[in-house]
C-alpha positions in Angstrom: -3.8 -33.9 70.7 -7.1 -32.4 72.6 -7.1 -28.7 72.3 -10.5 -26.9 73.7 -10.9 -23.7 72.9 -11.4 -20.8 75.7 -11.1 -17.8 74.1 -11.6 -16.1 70.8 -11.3 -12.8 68.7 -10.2 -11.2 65.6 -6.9 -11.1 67.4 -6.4 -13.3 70.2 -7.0 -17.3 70.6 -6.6 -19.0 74.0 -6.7 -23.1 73.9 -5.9 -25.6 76.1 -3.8 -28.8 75.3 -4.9 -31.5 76.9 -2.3 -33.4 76.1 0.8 -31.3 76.3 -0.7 -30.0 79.5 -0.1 -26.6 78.1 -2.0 -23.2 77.6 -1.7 -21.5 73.8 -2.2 -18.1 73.5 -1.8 -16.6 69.8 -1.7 -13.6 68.8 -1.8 -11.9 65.2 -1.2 -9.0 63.9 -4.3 -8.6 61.6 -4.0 -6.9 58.1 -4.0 -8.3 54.9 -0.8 -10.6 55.7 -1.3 -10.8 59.6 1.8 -12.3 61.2 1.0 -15.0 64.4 3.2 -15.4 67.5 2.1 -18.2 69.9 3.1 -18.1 73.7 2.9 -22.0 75.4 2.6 -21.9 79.1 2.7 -24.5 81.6 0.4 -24.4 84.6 3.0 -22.5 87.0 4.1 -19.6 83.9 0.1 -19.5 83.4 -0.2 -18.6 86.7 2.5 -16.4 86.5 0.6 -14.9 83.8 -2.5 -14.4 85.2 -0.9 -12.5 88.7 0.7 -9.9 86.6 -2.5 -9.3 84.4 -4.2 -8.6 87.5 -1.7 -6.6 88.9 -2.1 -4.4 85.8 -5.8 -4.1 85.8 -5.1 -3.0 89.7 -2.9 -0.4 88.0 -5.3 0.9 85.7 -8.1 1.3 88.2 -5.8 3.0 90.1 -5.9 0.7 93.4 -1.9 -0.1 93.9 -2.7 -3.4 95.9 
């Protein structure tokens, strides 16, 4: 297993899997006893991903695209 890190912070973590040909996003909740979810997407459901975190930001600049 081959994961390469892309993304880091006191909350978030975004790696790769090279092998599973996957992207890992984990998220925790932070606190003394901070609880972890991690979503795996494929290619397309990263893609999928990505097109609605833009369409957000679109939202919040307040340019409906």
């Amino acid at each position: 297993m081959t994961w390469k890190p892309i993304y880091d912070s006191e909350q978030l973590s975004l790696i790769v899997d090279d092998v599973k040909q996957v992207a890992m996003l984990e998220v925790n909740s932070g606190g003394y006893v901070p609880h972890y979810i991690t979503f795996h997407w494929n290619e397309q459901e990263l893609a999928e991903i990505i097109q609605a975190l833009q369409n957000a930001q679109q939202e919040l600049k307040g340019n409906h695209a």
